[in-house]
N, C-alpha and C positions, 0 to 999 in steps of 0.2 A: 221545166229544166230538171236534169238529173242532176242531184247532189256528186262529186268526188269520191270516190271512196278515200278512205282515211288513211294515213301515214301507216306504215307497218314499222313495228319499235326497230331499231336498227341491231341486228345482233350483236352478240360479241365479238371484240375480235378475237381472231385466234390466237393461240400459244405465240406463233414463229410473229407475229404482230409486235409482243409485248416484250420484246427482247431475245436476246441471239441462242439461236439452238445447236446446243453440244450434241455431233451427230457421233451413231458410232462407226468405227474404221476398220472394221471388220463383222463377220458373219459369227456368233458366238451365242453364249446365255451370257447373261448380265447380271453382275450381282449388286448388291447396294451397301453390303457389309465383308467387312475382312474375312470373317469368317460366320457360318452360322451361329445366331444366339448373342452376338456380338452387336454394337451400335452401329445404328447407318454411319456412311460416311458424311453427308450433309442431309438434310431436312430441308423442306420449303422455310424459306424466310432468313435461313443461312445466308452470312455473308463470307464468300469464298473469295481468294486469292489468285492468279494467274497462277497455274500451275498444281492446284492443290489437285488431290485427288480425289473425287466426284462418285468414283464406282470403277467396279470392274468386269470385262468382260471373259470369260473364257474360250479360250477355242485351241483345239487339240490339247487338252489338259494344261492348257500355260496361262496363265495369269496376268493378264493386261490390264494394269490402271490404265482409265482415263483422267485425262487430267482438264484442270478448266483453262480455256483457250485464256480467257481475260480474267481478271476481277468484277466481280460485281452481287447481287442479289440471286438468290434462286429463289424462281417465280413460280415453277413447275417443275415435277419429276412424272417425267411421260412411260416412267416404264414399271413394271413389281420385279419383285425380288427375284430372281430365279428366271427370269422370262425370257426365249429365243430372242435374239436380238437380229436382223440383216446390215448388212451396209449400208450405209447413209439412213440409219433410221434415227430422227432425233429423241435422245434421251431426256434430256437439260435443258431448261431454259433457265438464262443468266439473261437478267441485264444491270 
């Protein structure tokens, strides 16, 4: 008889798995601080409020916070600083 082969470890799960992802709402760059040189707006492990402001995207030179849909933990920042952003791409992970 042939033996089984063995279990394969079961991966991770992904980001969108391990709590809710802050998508962004439009086609822009994304920033993570108010201004260059400046503090992010939150860090992985921050605890954010409904509403607080997470980052911003630009697009046609105007300045759009996003803000966090709920309260909770950020678990992830899926984007850098500066970086093209599309529509519905997730930035954020809260839970």
């Amino acid at each position: 008889p042939v033996a089984a082969p063995a279990a394969e470890a079961a991966a991770p799960a992904p980001a969108a798995a391990r709590g809710d992802a802050v998508k962004s709402p439009m086609v822009g760059t994304a920033y993570l601080s108010p201004q260059p040189g400046a503090d992010a707006f939150i860090k992985v492990g921050d605890t954010v409020n409904a509403g607080q402001t997470l980052l911003i995207v630009e697009a046609m030179k105007t300045m759009n916070p996003i803000a966090a849909p709920k309260g909770g933990k950020v678990v992830e920042i899926l984007i850098s600083d500066a970086q093209p952003v599309e529509f519905g791409e997730p930035l954020v992970i809260i839970e």
